[in-house]
N, C-alpha and C positions, 0 to 999 in steps of 0.2 A: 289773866294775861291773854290777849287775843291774839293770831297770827298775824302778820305786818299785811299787808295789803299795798298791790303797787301801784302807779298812778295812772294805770289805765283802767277804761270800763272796762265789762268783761263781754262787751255788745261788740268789742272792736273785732274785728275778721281779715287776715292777710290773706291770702293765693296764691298761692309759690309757682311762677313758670317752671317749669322742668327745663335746665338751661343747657339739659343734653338734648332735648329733644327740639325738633325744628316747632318755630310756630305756627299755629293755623294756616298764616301767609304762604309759610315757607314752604309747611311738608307737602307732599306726596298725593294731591286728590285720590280717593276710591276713584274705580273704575265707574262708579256707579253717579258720581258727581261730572266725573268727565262727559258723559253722554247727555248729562241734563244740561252741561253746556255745550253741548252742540261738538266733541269730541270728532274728529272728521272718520270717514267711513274706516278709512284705513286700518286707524288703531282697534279699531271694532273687531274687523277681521281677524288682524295679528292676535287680539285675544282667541278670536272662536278657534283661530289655528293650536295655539296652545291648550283648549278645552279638550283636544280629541285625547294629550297624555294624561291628563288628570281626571277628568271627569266622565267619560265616558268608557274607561277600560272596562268593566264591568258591563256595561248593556250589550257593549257591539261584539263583545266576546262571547254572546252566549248562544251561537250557532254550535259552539263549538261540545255542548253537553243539553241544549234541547234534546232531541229527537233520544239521542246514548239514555237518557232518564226516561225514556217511556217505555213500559213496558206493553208494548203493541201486539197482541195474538191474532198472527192471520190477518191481518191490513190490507182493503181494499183501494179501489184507485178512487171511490167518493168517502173514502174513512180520510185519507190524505189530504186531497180536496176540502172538506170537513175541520183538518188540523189545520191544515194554512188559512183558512179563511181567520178562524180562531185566533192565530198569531198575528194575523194583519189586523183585525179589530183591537187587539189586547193594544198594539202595541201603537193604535189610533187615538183612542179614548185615553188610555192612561198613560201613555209617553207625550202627544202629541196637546191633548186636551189638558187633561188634565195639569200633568207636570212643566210644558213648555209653555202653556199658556194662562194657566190661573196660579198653580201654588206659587210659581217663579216670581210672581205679583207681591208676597207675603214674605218678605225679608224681614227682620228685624233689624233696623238701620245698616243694611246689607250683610245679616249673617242670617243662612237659612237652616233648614234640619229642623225637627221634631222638637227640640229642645228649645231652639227659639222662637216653634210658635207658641210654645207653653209661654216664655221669656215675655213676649207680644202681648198676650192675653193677660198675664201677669200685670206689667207695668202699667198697660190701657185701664183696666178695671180694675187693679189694687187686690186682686183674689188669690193671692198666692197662700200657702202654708205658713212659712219662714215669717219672723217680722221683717219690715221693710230694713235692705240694705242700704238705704238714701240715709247718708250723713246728714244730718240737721244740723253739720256746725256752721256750713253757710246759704245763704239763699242763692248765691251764683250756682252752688250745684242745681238748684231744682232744674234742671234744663228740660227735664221731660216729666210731665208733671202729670201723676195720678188723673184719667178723667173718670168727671161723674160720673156713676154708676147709674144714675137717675135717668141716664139721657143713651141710657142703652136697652132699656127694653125689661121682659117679666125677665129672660133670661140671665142677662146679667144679673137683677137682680137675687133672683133665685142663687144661684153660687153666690154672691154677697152674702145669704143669710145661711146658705146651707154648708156645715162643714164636710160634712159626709163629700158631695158632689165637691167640693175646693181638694180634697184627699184622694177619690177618685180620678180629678184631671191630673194631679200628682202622679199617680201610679198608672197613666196612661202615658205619660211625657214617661217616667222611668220606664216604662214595658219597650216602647220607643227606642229608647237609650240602649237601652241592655240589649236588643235587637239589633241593633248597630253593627253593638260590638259583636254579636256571634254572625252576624254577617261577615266581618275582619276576620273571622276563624274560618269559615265556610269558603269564601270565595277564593282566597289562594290554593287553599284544598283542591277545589274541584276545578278551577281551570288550571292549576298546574297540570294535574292528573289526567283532566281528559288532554291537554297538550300532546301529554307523553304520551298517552296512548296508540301516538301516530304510528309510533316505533313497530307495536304489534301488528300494523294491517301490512305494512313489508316485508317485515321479519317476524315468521310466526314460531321461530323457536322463540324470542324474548316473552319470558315470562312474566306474569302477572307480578312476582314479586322481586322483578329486576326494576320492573316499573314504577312500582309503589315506592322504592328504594331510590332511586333516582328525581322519584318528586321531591320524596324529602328531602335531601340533600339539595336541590337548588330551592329550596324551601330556608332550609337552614341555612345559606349562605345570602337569601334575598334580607331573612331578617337580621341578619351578622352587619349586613351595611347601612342599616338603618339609621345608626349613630352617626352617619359620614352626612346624613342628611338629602333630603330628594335633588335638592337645588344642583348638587356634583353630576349627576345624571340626567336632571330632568330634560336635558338640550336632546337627548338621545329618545324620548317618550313621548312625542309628536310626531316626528317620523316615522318612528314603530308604526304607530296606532294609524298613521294615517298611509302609511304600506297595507296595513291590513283593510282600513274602508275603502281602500279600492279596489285592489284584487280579488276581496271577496267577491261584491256583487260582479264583478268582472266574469271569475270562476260560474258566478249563480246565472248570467245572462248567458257563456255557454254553455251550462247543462240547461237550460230552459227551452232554448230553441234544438237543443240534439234529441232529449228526450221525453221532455211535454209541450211543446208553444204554448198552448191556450192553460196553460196553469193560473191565470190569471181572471178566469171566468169567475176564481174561487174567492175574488174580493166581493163577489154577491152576500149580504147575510144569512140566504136562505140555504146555503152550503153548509150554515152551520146549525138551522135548524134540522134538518136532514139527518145528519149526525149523530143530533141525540135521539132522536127518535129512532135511528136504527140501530144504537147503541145502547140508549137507555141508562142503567147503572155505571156500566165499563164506558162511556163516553164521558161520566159526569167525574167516572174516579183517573181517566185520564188527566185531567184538568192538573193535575198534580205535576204535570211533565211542562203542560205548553207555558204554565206562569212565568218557566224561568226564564221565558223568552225577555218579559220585562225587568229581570231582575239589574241592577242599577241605575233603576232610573231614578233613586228617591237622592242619586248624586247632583244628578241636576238641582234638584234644592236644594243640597245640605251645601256643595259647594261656592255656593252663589259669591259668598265674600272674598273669595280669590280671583273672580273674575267680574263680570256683570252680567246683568239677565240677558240684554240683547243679544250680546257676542256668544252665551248657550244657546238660547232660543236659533241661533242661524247655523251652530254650529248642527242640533239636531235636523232642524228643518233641511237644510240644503244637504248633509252630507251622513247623521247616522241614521237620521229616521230610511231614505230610501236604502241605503247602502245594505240595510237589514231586510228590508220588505225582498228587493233584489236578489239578499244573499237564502234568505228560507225557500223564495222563489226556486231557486237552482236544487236545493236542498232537497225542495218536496218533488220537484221533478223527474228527480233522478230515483228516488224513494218508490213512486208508485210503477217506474219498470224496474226496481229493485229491492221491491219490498223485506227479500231477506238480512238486508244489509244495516236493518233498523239501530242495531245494537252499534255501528261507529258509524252513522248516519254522517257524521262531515268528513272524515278524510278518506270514505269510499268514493264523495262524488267529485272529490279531486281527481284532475286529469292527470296522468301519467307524467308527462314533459314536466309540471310546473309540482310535481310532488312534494321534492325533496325541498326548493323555496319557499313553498306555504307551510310548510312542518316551520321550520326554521324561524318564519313569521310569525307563527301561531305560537308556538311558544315564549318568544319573546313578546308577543302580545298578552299571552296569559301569565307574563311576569308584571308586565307595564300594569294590567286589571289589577293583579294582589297588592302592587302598590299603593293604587288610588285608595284599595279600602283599609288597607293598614296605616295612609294616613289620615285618612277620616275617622275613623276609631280611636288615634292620637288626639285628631282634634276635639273628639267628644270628650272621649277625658276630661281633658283640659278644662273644657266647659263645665263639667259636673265638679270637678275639683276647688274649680275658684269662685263657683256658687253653693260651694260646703256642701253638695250631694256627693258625696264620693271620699274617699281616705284620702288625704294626701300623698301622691306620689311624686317624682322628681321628673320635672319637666325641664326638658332642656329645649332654648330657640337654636335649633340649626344654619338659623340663616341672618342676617345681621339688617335684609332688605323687606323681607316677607315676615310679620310680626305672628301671623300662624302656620310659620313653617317649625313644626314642635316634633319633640320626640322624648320617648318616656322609656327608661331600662326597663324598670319591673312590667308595662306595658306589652315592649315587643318579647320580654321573654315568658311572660303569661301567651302571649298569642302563640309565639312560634313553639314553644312544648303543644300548644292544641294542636294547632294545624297538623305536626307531625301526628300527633297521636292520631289525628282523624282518621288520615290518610294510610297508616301502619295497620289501626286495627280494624277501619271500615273496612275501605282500599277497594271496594264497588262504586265507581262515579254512581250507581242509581240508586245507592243507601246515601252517601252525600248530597246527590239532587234531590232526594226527599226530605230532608233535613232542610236543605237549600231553599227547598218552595215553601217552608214554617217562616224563615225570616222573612221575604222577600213579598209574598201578600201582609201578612203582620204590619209591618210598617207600609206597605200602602195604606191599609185601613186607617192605622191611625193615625197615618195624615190627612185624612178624607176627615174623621173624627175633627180633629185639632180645625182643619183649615174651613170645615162648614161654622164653629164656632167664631173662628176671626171672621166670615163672612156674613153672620149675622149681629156680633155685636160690637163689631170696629166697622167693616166699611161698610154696613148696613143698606147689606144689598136688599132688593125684592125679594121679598118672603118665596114667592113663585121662582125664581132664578134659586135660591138658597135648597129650598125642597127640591127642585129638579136634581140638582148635583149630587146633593145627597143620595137621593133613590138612586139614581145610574151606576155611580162610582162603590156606594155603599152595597147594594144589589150584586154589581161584579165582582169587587172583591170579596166579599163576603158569601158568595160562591163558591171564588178562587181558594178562600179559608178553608171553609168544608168540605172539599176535596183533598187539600194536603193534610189535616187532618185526621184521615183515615189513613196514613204513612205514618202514623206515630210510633207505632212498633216495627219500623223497617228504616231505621233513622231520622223520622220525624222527631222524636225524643234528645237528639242531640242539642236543639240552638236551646227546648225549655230547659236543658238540666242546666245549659249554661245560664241564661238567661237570669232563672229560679237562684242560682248560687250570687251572680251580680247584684239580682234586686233585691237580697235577702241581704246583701254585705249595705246597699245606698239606703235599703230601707232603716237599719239598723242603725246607721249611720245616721243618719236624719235623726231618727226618734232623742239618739243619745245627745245631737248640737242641738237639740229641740228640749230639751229636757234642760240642759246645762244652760242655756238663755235663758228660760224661764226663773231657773236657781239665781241667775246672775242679777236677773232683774229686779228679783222680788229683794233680794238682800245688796241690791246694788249700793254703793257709796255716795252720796251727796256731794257737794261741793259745800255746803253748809256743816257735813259732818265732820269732811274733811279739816276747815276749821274750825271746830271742835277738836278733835284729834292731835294736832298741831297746838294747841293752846295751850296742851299739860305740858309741865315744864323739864318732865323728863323725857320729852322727846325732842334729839338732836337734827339740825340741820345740817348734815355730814358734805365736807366738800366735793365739788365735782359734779355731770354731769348725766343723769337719767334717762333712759327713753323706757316708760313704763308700761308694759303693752295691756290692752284692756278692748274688750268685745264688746262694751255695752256703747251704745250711743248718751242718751241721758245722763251719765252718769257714772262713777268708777267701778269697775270689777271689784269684788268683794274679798278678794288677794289683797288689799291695799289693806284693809282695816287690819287681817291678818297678820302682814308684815308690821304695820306701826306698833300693834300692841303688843308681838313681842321681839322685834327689833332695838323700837323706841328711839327710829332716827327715818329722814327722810331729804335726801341731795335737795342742794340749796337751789339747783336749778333740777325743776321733774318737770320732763314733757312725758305725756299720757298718749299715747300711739295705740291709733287703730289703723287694721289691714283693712279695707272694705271692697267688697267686690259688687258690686251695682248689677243690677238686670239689666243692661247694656254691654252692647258688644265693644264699644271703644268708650272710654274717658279722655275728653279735651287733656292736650297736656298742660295747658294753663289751668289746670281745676286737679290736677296731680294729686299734690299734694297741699291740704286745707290749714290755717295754724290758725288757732284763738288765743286770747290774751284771757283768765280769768284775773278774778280779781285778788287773790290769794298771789304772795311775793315770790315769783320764784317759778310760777306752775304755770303751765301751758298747758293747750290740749292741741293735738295733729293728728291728721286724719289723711291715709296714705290709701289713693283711689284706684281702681283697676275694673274696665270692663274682661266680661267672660272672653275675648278675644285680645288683652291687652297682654303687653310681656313686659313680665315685672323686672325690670333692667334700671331698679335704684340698686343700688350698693351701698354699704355701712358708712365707708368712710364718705361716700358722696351725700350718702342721706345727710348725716350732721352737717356739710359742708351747705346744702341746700336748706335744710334749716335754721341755722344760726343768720344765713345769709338772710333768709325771709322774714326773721324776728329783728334784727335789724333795721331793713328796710322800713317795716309796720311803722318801727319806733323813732326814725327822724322823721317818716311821711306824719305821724303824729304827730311830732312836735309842733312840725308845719301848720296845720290844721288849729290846733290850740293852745293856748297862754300856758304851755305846761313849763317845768321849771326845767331848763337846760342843765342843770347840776344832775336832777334826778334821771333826766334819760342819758345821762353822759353815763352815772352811775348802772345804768339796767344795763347797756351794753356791754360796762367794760366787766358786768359778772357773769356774761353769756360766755366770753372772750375768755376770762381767766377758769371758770365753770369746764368748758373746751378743754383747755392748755393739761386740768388738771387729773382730767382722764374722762371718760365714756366706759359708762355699762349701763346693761340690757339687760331689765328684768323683765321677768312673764313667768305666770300663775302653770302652777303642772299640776293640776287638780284630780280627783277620781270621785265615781260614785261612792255614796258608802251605804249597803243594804244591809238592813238585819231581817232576822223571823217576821216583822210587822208587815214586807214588802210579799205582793205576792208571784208566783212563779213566772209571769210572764213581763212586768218589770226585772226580775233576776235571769233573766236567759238576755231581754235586750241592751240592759244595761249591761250587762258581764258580757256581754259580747262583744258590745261599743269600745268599751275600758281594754280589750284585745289588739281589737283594731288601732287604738287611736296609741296604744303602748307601741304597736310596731309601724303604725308609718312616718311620716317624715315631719318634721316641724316645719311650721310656718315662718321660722325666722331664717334656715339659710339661705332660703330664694333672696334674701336684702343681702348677704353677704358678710354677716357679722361673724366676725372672729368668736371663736366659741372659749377663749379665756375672756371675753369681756361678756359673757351670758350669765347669768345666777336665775335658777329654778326655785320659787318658791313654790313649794308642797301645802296644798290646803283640801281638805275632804271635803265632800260636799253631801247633804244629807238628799237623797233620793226622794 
């Protein structure tokens, strides 16, 4: 006795529009499509005006604990001279050069960060780890299509064959990543902290630990409102930030002219060669102070998809790149006839009248900076999560307009317990700014890393133009490295312990979905075996309505064989549902959701799509409402198409319809490793520590919305 088979191929392929979501036509251009059509200058602007509360709080704030983090013995007026020259270069080449004008180039269909050049590199030349996320249920997804590896050089090739280097670019993009995130710990820290610290330069009974106490506590109330989401506030975090790029350099042009004019001789290079030569060692271990002058700049690219590159690019160029040059100007002026004053270098060279306002600014600016990175750390997340590098957490969209405006409980209350903790048990901004300057070169580098390899094996620049950038950029920071790396033991050790625990939990993570795909693979189900299975005649076709979840593309998870052989029944209608999340930042919402017809009666397969920037906004009762409607449609558009027998498809429908009526549940596999004595100890540390993680974080089914009386867990071991 064979299974019944229905009367469609199993070549047929539906497309489900998502019929919440607007069409291509309809929705919402990126900022980044706007401008290719010719977008008038205006809305340009209106962006770059909004870039100063999101994207730049972090760079234009760090007047505010440069100089506080150097520890300067005895400073001369060409040691000064020397530093500023130092900070106008840094923040030339690698604010201006680098970041505003070449990495901003390297979007990934407008999402930027270290993660999506890996994403870039990944999709372009097919060299990722993971097997491929690309559904093969239909060919309208291939929309971006694997290229040849042949037509990109030894290099590409090389990674093609070498795994070693494919696991290395891995645990560069993770090192990246995790670097982010201890950025999102660090940078509220130390600009809360140095904020407050205004309080002691007027009032010098307030003590150190009135101050440390009061960071945290607007520390702990920045991340208490994080669940209300940025968009309730955000109208309030461009006027901040651009209160503060004006009166800074404002403040910096009059201390320039009161007590240095010519401080500006100091944009010569050879000011800086001077420096080290009369410093030597202690100029090269300075270096550890001036990096943080560029510290956010790596916003400018990771934020790219909330805005567009031109309206950053005008925003730095016309208003923080000078506003900063201006503001260290005043800075270092006041610094070389007040060299004592090194240790609260910005709000000594505050003028008296305008004190108590720039306090007031500066803190509320150094709230609007912990923002930006607390929600950029949100968005990474995000990304590592729905590209299965990371445990599942519970991501919630804040905003109903902005599809990455996200926010994470476990998240912000991971971050805000660090931050306090930094700030309680460090509570020295110059044990924080050395810590500070581990993340902040780190990921320059490895964007320098990442972006010389999209420069020579995607847009396949001149070898000569690729080597120059390299050497400069890779030379600088990799200077800037070796210098905060002698701070290891004075809070440099803080972002690696973070970091180390991150990429120990994504790496562990990986290994064990890396492990369990292979299991799934090799003992994957057929659709041939399936009927097999189906043929014995003590297995029931039980009424009512399935959605069967399963991770393998070719073929069914290995739960299935499981369930039939000792259940010995199988719903008359089973759709077979995969989550899949694609190396793309967005999925077309007409490519949402994919349906196939096999050939077996009764069975489907669906395929539920999401790029790392998409927000998974199907729900249960809508999912079935959107698929029964698409197997429908397939199946009169069918008719239409061929001499099929109108009794028969009257029949498939009306057992989708009564299948419906008769109830929905949701099965999926709850599997674990199973180790014995044969395994050895380093399989048993990664897997048992996988089988932890994955017991405590969140499942994959309640982002769709399914009622948890309609879920059934089937338990299957799997042998390691």
């Amino acid at each position: 006795m064979s299974a019944p088979r229905g009367p469609h191929s199993s070549n047929d392929v539906v497309v489900l529009v998502n019929h919440n979501a607007p069409s291509p036509a309809q929705s919402q251009p990126q900022p980044q499509e706007k401008e290719e059509r010719g977008e008038g200058k205006k809305e340009t602007l209106v962006l770059a005006y909004k870039t100063l509360g999101v994207v730049f709080g972090g760079l234009v704030t760090s007047p505010l604990y440069v100089y506080p983090s150097m520890n300067l013995k005895s400073p001369t007026e060409d040691d000064f001279l020397g530093i500023y020259s130092i900070i106008f270069w840094t923040l030339t080449l690698i604010g201006l050069v680098k970041y505003a004008n070449i990495a901003i180039k390297a979007d990934d269909n407008g999402e930027g960060g270290t993660f999506a050049l890996y994403s870039l590199l990944c999709r372009h030349l097919n060299i990722g780890i993971l097997p491929s996320r690309q559904v093969n249920i239909s060919s309208s997804i291939d929309s971006i299509p694997y290229r040849d590896v042949e037509t990109h050089g030894w290099l590409a090739k090389f990674f093609k064959r070498s795994l070693i280097a494919r696991r290395l670019l891995l645990f560069i993009a993770m090192l990246g990543t995790c670097m982010l995130i201890g950025d999102g710990v660090l940078t509220p820290a130390i600009s809360v902290l140095s904020a407050m610290n205004g309080l002691q330069s007027q009032f010098p009974s307030v003590t150190k630990q009135l101050v440390e106490a009061l960071s945290a506590v607007v520390l702990i109330l920045l991340f208490l409102m994080q669940k209300f989401g940025t968009s309730r506030v955000s109208f309030l975090f461009s006027p901040i930030m651009g209160a503060w790029t004006l009166t800074t350099p404002l403040v910096g042009i009059y201390s320039t002219i009161r007590h240095y004019p010519s401080i500006f001789k100091a944009l010569s290079p050879h000011y800086i060669v001077r420096f080290f030569l009369r410093n030597g060692k202690s100029g090269w271990l300075y270096l550890a102070g001036t990096v943080l002058c560029i510290t956010g700049s790596e916003a400018m690219f990771a934020d790219i998809g909330h805005f567009s590159g031109r309206s950053i690019q005008i925003a730095f160029i016309f208003t923080i790149y000078p506003s900063l040059i201006l503001t260290y100007a005043g800075q270092t002026a006041y610094l070389i006839k007040n060299p004592n004053d090194i240790s609260d270098g910005f709000y000594k060279f505050i003028p008296t009248p305008v004190y108590w306002p720039m306090f007031i600014v500066a803190t509320l600016a150094a709230i609007v900076a912990s923002q930006s990175l607390i929600s950029a750390t949100f968005s990474v997340i995000k990304q590592s999560v729905v590209l299965d590098y990371f445990p599942r957490v519970k991501i919630v969209h804040t905003s109903n307009n902005k599809e990455g405006e996200v926010y994470s409980p476990e998240v912000n209350y991971f971050l805000m317990v660090l931050c306090v903790a930094v700030i309680l048990i460090f509570g020295s901004g110059q044990d924080i700014g050395n810590a500070f300057g581990v993340v902040v070169s780190l990921v320059m580098l490895i964007t320098t890393i990442l972006l010389t390899l999209v420069m020579i094996m995607i847009w396949r620049t001149p070898p000569v133009l690729s080597a120059l950038y390299f050497f400069v950029f890779f030379v600088l920071e990799g200077v800037y490295v070796s210098a905060v790396f002698t701070k290891f033991s004075e809070g440099g050790w803080i972002p690696f312990a973070i970091s180390f625990i991150l990429a120990f939990v994504m790496f562990c993570w990986f290994y064990g979905r890396q492990r369990k795909m292979d299991y799934e693979l090799t003992h994957k189900i057929t659709f041939d075996r399936l009927e097999e299975l189906l043929a014995d005649r003590s297995v029931q076709r039980a009424p009512g309505l399935c959605f069967f979840y399963t991770n393998i593309q070719d073929g069914i998870t290995p739960v299935l064989g499981h369930y039939i052989k000792n259940m010995k029944s199988l719903h008359k209608v089973t759709i077979f549902t995969s989550l899949r999340y694609l190396l793309v930042p967005k999925v077309a919402p007409n490519e949402r959701i994919v349906i196939k017809k096999t050939e077996l009666e009764g069975v489907y397969r669906c395929a539920i799509q999401y790029g790392y920037a998409d927000a998974g906004n199907i729900e249960g009762d809508d999912l079935v409402g959107q698929v029964i409607d698409s197997l429908t449609l397939h199946i009169q558009n069918y008719s239409l198409n061929l001499s099929s027998d109108s009794e028969e498809i009257e029949k498939e429908i009306l057992s989708l319809e009564e299948a419906r009526r008769y109830g929905v549940v949701y099965l999926r596999g709850k599997t674990r490793f199973h180790t014995d004595k044969s395994h050895g100890w380093f399989d048993k540390i990664m897997l048992g520590f996988y089988e932890f993680l994955h017991s405590n974080c969140r499942s994959a089914l309640p982002p769709l919305g399914i009622p948890l009386q309609q879920r059934i867990d089937i338990g299957m071991l799997y042998e390691a």
